[in-house]
N, C-alpha and C positions, 0 to 999 in steps of 0.2 A: 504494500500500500504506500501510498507519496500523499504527501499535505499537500494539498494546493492552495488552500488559505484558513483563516482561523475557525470557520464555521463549518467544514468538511473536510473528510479525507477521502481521496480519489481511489476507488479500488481498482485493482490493474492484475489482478489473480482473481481467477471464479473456480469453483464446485461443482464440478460433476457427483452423480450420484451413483451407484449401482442396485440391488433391490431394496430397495427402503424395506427396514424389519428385519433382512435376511441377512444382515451383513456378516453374521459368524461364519454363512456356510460360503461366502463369495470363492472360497478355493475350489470351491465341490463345483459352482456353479460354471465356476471358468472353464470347467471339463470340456459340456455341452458347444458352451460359448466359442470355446477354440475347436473343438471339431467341425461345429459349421462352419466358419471362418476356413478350415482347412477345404470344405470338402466343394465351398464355394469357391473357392481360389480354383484348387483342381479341376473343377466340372467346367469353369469357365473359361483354362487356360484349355482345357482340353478339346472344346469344340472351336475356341481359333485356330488349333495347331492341326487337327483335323479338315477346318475349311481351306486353311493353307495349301496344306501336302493335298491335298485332291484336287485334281484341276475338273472332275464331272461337278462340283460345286460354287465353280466360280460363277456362280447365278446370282442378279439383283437382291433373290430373297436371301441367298446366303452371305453376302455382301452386309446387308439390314441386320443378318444375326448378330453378323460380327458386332457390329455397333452396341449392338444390345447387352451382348458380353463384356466389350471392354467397357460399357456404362456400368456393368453391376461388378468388373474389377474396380472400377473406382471408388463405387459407393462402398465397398471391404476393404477397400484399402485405407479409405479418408476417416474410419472408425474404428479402425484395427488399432492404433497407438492408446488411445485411452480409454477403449475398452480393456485392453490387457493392461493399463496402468493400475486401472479401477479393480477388478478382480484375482489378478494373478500377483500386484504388488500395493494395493492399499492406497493407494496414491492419486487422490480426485482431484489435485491442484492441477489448473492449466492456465498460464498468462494467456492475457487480455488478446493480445497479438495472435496466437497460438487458436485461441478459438475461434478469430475471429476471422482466420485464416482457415481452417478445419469446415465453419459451416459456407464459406465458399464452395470451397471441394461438394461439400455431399448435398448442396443446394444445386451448384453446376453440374454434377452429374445425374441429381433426380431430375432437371430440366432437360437433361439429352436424351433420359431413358425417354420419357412423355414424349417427346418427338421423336426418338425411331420407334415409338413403338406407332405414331401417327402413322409416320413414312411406310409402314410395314401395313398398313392398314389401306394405304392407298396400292402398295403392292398388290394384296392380293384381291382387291376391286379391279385393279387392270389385268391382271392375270384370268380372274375369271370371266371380265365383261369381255375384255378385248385378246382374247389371246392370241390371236394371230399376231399381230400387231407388239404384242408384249418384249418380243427378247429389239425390237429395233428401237421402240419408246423409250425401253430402260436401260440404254446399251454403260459399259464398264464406265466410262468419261461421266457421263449423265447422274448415276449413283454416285459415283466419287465428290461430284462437285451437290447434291445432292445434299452429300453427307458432311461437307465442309460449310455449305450454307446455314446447317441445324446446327450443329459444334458449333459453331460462330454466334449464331441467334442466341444459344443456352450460355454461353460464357458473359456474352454483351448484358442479356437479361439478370443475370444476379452479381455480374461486378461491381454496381453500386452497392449491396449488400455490407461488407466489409470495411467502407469508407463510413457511412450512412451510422453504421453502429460503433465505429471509432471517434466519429466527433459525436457523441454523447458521451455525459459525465454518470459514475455509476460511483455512490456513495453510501448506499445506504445498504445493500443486500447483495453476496454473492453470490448464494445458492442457486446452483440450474436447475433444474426438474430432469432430466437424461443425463445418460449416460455419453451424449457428445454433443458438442454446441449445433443450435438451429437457431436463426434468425428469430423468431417470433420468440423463443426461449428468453435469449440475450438482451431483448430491447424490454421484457416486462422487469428487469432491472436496473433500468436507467432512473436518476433523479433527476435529469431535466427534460424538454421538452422534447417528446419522439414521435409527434405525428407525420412525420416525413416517411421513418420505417414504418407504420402502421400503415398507411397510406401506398406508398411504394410495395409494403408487403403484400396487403390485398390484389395489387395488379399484377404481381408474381404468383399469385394463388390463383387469381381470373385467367391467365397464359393458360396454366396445367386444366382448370377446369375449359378453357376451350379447347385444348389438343385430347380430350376427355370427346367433346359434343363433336368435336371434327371423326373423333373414332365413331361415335356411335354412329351421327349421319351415313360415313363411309360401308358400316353394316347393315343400313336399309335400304341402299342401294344395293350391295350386295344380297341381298334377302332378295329384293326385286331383281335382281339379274338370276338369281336360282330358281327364281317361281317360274322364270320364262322358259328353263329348259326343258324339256319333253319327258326324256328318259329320269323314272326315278333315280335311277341308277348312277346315273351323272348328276341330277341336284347332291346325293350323299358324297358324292365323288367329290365337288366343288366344295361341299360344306365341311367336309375331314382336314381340307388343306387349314380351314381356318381356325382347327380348335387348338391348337398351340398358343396362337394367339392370342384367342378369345382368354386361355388361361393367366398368361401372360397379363394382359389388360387389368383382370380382376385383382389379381397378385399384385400389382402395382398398385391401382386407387383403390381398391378395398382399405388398407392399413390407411394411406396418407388421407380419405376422407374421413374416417375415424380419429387421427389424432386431430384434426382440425378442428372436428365438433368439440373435443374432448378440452380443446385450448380452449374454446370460446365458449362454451357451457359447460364445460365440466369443472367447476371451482371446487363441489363435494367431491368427486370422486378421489379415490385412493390412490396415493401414491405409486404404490406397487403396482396398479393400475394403466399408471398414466406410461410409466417407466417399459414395460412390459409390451402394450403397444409401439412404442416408440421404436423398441428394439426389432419387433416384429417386422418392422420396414427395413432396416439395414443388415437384419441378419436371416430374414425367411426369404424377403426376395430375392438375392444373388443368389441363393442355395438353389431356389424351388426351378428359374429361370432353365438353367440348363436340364434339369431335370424333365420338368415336359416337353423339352425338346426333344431331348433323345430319347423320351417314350416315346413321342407323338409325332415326331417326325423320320419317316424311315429311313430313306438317305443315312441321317445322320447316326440311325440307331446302326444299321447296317455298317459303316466303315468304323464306328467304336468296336465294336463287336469283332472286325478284320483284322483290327489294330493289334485286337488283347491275342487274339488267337494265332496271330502272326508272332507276338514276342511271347507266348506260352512254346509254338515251337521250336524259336529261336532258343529258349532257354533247355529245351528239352536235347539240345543237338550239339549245348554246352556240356 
């Protein structure tokens, strides 16, 4: 903490929390906690290194995966330091700088996921309205610069974030509510005047819930392009390609419109509650992401599958 004059002292260290009530067993807990953390790393390095080495994958949808991958490597990686501070070493202190640096990270990566998972959605609206057409629309240049447009958009959108909540003064209370700084956390501890973040927050919240209304539009158009088909057989056909997604989708805004209620009407709710959800956004979705992919998408479930069975006989010939 630093004085800045005789009527306050500026705090410049905040509090992270881990399970409010549970804190004797936090060693037991970090078990869980770093396993998915492990198995999220893995699952998601594992299908870019998979779309890599296969060139039958170098297709627009599997381009958009990628995306989606390295969005939910970030969001474990921007929460992996103070999650294992918190649990594995007891250690909830994080400076001012440090967090304010952190909810950049996992604000700009929850902004990229929301757009590819848009861009994914507009995918497979062209894939099933216009297929013919599909691999010349969405050629390798077109995705790339695509996908540099959204990176750009998501970065632009929350770089004010970090400036916005470093000129406010914070004197009275350090305590965060999660286990890693978020924008809307950090500003409900300022003592002076933060309607700028409240303000600017809401139009960061309005973004994600339009790339939200842009997915659903995109699915009732695809709804209407599958009623048109003849053959039932090809509507299930068309509609299979899109339940990865659909998963995906829910796995996403499911948690983030739940802590949102949770911030702005939930003042009873519990702790352990609030913390619990919280976590469910950083550490169920990078885990679950890869996961219905390589259930639900065969492609990819098939060359995992080539991969393991390729270094089993490798190892067997050792």
């Amino acid at each position: 903490m630093s004085i800045t004059n005789t009527s306050y002292i500026e705090i410049t260290t905040f509090l992270l929390v881990g399970m409010p009530g549970l804190e004797y067993a936090h060693i037991w807990i970090s078990i869980p906690i770093c396993s998915m953390y492990l198995i999220a790393i893995l699952g998601n390095c594992t299908i870019l290194f998979i779309i890599k080495t296969e060139p039958s994958l170098h297709e627009p949808m599997y381009y958009f995966l990628s995306m989606l991958s390295l969005s939910d490597l970030g969001l474990s990686l921007s929460s992996l330091p103070t999650m294992l501070r918190i649990f594995l070493f007891n250690a909830p202190e994080i400076s001012a700088n440090a967090c304010f640096a952190q909810e950049f990270f996992i604000h700009g990566f929850t902004a990229l996921e929301s757009s590819v998972l848009l861009i994914i959605s507009f995918d497979r609206f062209l894939a099933i309205h216009n297929p013919l057409r599909y691999s010349s629309i969405l050629t390798s240049i077109r995705v790339a610069q695509i996908g540099m447009v959204f990176s750009f958009k998501s970065i632009l959108l929350v770089l004010p974030f970090p400036f916005t909540l470093k000129s406010l003064k914070y004197c009275k209370k350090s305590q965060l509510s999660h286990s890693y700084c978020l924008h809307q956390d950090v500003m409900k501890l300022s003592c002076s005047d933060n309607r700028i973040d409240v303000i600017y927050g809401f139009f960061g919240a309005l973004c994600l819930m339009v790339d939200f209304m842009l997915i659903a539009v995109s699915y009732v158009l695809i709804l209407k392009t599958v009623l048109g088909i003849a053959s039932r057989k090809e509507q299930l056909k068309a509609l299979n390609t899109c339940v990865s997604h659909i998963c995906a989708v829910v796995i996403f805004y499911l948690p983030i419109i739940n802590l949102a209620i949770v911030h702005r009407f939930g003042q009873h709710v519990s702790p352990l509650i609030n913390v619990l959800m919280a976590n469910v956004l950083l550490l169920v979705l990078p885990l679950m992401n890869p996961i219905v992919y390589c259930v639900k998408t065969r492609q990819i479930r098939v060359r995992v599958a080539a991969k393991l069975c390729q270094k089993q006989i490798y190892n067997s010939d050792m």
